[in-house]
DRENVEXZA-851756 format. One record per residue (C-alpha): x, z, y; residue in three letters. Coordinates in nm, 4 decimals. Layout:
X  Z  Y  ALA
...
END
This chain:
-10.5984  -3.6595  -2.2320  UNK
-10.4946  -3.5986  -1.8933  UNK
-10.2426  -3.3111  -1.7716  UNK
-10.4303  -3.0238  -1.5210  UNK
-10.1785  -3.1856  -1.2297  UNK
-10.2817  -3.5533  -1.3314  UNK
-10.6883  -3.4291  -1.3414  UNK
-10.5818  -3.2447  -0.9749  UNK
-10.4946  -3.5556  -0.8598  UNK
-10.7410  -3.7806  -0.9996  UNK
-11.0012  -3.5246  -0.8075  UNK
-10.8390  -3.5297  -0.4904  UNK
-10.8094  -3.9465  -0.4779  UNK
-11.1329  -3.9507  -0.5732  UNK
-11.2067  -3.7023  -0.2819  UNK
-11.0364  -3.9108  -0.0120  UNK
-11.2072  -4.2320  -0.1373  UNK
-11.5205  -4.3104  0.1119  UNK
-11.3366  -4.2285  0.4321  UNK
-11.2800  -4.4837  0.6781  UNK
-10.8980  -4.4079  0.6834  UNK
-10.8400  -4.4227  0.3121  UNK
-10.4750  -4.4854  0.2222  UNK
-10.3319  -4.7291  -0.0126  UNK
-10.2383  -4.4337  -0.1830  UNK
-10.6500  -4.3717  -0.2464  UNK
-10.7276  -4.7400  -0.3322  UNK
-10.4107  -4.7487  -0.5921  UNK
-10.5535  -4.4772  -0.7179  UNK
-10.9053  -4.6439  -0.8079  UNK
-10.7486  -4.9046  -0.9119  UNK
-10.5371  -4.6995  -1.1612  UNK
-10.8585  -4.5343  -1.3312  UNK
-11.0449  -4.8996  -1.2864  UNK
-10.7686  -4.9943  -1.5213  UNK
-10.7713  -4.7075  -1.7510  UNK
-11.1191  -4.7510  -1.8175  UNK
-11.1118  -5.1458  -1.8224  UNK
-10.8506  -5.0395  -2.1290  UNK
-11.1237  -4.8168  -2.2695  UNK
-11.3707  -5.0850  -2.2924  UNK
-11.1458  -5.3168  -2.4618  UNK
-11.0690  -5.1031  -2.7164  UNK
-11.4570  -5.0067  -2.7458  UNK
-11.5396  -5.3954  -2.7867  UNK
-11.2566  -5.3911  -3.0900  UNK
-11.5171  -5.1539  -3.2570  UNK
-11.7845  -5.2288  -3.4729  UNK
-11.9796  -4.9309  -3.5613  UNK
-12.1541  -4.7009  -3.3446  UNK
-12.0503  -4.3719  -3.4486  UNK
-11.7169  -4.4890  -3.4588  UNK
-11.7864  -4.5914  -3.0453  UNK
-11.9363  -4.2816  -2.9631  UNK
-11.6427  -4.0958  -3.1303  UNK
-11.4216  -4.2953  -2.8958  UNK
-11.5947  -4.2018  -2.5891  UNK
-11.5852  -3.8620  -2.6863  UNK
-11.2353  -3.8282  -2.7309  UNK
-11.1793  -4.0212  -2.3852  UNK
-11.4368  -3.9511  -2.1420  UNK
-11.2580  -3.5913  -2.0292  UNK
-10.9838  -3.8482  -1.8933  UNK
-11.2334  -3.8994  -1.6169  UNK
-11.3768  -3.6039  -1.5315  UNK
-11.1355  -3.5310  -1.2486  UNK
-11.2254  -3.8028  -1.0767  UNK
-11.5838  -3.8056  -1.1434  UNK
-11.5588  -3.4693  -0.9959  UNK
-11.3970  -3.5563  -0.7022  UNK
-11.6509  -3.7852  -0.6539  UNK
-11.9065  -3.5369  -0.6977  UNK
-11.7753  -3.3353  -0.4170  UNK
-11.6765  -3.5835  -0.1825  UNK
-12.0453  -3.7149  -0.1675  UNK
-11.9954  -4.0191  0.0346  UNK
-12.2465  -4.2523  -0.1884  UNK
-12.0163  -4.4954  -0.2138  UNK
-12.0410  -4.7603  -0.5053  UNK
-11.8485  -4.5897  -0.7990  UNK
-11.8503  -4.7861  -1.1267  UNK
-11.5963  -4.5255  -1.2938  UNK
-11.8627  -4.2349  -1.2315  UNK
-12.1933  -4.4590  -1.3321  UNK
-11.9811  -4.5451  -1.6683  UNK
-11.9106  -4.1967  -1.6971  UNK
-12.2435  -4.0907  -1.7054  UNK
-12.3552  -4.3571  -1.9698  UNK
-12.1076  -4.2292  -2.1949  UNK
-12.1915  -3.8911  -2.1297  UNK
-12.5661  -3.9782  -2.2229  UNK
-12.3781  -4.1689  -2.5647  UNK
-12.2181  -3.9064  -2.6760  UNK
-12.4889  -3.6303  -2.6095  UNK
-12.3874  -3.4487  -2.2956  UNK
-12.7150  -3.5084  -2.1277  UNK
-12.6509  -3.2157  -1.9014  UNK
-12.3506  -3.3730  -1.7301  UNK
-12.5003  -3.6819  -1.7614  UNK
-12.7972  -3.5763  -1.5627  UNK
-12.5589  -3.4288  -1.3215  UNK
-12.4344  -3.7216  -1.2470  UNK
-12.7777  -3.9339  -1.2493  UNK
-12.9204  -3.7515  -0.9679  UNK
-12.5949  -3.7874  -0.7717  UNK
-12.6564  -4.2285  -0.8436  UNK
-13.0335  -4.1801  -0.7688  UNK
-12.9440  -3.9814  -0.4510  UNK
-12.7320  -4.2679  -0.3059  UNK
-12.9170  -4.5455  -0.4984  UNK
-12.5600  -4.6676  -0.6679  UNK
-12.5970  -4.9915  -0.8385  UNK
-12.5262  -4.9908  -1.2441  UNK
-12.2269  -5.1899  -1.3421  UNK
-12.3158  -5.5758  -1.3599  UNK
-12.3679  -5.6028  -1.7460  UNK
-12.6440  -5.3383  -1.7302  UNK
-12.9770  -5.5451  -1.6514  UNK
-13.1609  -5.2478  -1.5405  UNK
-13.2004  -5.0279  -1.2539  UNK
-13.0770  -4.6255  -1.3036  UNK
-13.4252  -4.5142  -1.3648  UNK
-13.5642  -4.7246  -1.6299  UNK
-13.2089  -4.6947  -1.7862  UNK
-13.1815  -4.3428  -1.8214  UNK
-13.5555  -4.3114  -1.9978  UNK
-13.4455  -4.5781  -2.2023  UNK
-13.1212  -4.4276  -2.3146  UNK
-13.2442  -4.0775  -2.3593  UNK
-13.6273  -4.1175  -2.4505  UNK
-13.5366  -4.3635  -2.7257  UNK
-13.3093  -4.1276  -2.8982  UNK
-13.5604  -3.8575  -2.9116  UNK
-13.8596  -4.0897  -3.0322  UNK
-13.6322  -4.2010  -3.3563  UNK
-13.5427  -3.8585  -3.4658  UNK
-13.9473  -3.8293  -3.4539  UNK
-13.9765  -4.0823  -3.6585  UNK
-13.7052  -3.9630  -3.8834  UNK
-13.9225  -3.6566  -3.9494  UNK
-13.6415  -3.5048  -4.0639  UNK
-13.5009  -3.1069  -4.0823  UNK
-13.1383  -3.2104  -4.0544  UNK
-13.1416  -3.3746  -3.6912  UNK
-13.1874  -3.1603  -3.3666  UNK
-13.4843  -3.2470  -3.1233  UNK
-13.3810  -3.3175  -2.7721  UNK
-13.4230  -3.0148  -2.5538  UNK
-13.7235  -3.0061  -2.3417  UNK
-13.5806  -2.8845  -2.0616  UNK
-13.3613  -3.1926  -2.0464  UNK
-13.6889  -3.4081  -2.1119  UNK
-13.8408  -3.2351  -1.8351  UNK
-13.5415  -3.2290  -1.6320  UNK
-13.5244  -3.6272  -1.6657  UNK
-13.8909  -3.6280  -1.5661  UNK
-13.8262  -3.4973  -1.2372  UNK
-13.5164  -3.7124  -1.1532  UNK
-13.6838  -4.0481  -1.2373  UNK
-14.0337  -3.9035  -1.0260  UNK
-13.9832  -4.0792  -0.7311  UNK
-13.7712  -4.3816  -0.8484  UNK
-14.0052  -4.7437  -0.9112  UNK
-14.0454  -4.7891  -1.2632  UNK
-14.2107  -5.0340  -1.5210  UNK
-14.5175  -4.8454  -1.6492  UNK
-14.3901  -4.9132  -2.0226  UNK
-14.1084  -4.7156  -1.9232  UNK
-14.2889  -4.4323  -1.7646  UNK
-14.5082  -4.4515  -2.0783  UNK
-14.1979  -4.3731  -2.2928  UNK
-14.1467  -4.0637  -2.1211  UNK
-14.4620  -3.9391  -2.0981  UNK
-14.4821  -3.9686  -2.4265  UNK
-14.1464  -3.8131  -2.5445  UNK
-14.2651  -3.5047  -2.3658  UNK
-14.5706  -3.5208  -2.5388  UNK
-14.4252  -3.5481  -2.8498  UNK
-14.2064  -3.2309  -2.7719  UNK
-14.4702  -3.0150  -2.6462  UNK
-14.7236  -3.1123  -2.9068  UNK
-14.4741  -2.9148  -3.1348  UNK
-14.5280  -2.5793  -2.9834  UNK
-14.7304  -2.2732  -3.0763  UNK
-14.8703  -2.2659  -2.7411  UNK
-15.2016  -2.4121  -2.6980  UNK
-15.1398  -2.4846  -2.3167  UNK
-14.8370  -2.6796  -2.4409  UNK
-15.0486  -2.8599  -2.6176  UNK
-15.3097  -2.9234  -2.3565  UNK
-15.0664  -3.0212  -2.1496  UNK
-14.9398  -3.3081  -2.4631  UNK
-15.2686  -3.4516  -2.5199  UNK
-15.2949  -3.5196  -2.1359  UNK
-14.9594  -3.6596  -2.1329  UNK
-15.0814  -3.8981  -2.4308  UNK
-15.3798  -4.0049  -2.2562  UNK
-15.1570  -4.0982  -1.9259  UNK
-14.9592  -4.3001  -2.1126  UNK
-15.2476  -4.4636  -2.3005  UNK
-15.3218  -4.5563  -1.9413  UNK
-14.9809  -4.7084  -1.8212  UNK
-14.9546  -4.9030  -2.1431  UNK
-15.2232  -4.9787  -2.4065  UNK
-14.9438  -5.0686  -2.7057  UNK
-14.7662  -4.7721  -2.6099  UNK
-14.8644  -4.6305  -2.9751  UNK
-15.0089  -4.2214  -2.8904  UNK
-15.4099  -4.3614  -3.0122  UNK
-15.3561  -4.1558  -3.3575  UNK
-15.1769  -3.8951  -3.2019  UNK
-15.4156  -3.8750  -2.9305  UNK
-15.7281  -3.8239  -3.1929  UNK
-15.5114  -3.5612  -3.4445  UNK
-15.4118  -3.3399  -3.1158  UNK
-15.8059  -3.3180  -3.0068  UNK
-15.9137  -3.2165  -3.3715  UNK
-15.6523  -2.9575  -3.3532  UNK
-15.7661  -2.8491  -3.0706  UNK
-16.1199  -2.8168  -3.1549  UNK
-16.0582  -2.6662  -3.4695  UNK
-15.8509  -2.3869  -3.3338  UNK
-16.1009  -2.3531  -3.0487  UNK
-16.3669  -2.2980  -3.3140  UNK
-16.1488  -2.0494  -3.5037  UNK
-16.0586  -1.8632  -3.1779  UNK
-16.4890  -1.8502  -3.1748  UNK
-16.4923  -1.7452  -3.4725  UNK
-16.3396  -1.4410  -3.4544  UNK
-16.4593  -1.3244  -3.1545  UNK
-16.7425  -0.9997  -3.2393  UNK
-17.0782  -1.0378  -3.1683  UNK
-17.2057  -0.9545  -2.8335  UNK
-17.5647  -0.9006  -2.9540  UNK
-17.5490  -0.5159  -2.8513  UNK
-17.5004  -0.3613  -2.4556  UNK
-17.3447  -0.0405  -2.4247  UNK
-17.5446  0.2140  -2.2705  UNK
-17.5603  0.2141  -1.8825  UNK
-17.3017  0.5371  -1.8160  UNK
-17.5499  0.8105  -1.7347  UNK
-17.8520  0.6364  -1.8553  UNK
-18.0066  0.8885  -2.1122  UNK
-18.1493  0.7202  -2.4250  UNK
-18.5285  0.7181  -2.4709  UNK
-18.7106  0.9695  -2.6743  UNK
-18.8663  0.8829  -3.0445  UNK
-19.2318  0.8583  -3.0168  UNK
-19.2213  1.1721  -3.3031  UNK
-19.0661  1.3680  -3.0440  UNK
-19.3463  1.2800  -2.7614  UNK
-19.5920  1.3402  -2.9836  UNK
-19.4911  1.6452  -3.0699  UNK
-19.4159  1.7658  -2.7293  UNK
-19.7180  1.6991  -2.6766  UNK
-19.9134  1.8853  -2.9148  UNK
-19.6816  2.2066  -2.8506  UNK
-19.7946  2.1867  -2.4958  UNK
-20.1847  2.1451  -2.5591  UNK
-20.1805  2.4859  -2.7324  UNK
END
């Protein structure tokens, strides 16, 4: 872990990096956090198991936040492969938030990934998050907590404009799906089946047909019950003022009382 003064630092190097006079002073100091995390990943290849990694990269990745930060306010868009690392841990470890935070910053200035990572930003970020929701679906399983669908949705919007393999967007449509298909809300709902059927579209093995059939009978079943127990409308109410009509025992009557 890093001192306040050393994180201070870190944020203003990172800060001055990107400017056309930039010091040796600046570029030792990428070069110092290049190494720390080239350390990092040596001692993350001397691991085996993944928890075990991810526990790693939690107890490290605060070491970089000062410069990620830096970066963050600097905004130059310069190539950063500290910051894109950062924000693949962050998504390892959970922190999607930050991670996101720092996704739309790469998407922004269309940073490249480092050179082991065959994707582009876009594809890897559904991959990385939509993949770990979809198994603890399949889990089924009380004890493990369902992504957030604000981050789901938040994710959605980032990757909106950025060129995609329709398998991918498939994933994410339906991960959403998935997630709003669990709520009470029948527009929720609506708005899951449609999401299904769009990624039906973009790719046929995606895997939603079954879901796609048990969400309409749902539907239509609670449609039908919502029917159901709606009262007849078989009887108007009165016009106001309209006075009913008389019994044909009064008429008659009236009648007779006025022949006499």
């Amino acid at each position: 872990m890093l001192t306040p003064a050393q994180e201070h630092w870190q944020r203003v190097m990172a800060a001055r990096r990107g400017d056309e006079t930039m010091s040796s002073e600046t570029l030792t100091a990428y070069e110092q956090v290049l190494h720390r995390l080239r350390i990092d990943q040596a001692r993350l290849s001397d691991l085996q198991g993944t928890e075990r990694k991810i526990d790693y990269k939690r107890h490290v990745i605060a070491s970089y936040d000062g410069w990620v930060d830096g970066v963050l306010t600097a905004d130059t868009g310069q190539a950063d492969e500290v910051l894109t690392h950062a924000m693949i841990w962050q998504m390892d470890i959970g922190n999607y938030d930050r991670a996101l935070d720092l996704a739309e910053y790469v998407i922004r200035h269309n940073l490249p990934l480092p050179d082991r990572y065959k994707r582009t930003v876009g594809p890897l970020l559904v991959d990385e998050i939509c993949d770990k929701a979809l198994t603890i679906f399949a889990a089924d399983s009380d004890t493990l907590e369902l992504l957030p669908l604000a981050i789901l949705e938040r994710l959605a919007e980032l990757v909106e404009p950025v060129d995609m393999p329709n398998q991918v967007k498939a994933k994410l449509f339906k991960t959403l799906a998935y997630t709003l298909r669990r709520s009470e809300q029948r527009s929720d709902k609506e708005r899951a089946l449609f999401l299904m059927q769009q990624a039906l579209i973009l790719f046929a093995n995606i895997g939603v047909k079954k879901d796609i059939e048990t969400l309409t009978r749902e539907l239509k079943k609670a449609e039908g019950s919502s029917s159901d127990d709606t009262p007849p409308q078989n009887s108007k109410p009165a016009a106001a003022g309209k006075k009913p009509t008389q019994t044909k025992t009064k008429t008659t009557a009236s009648k007779t009382k006025s022949s006499r």
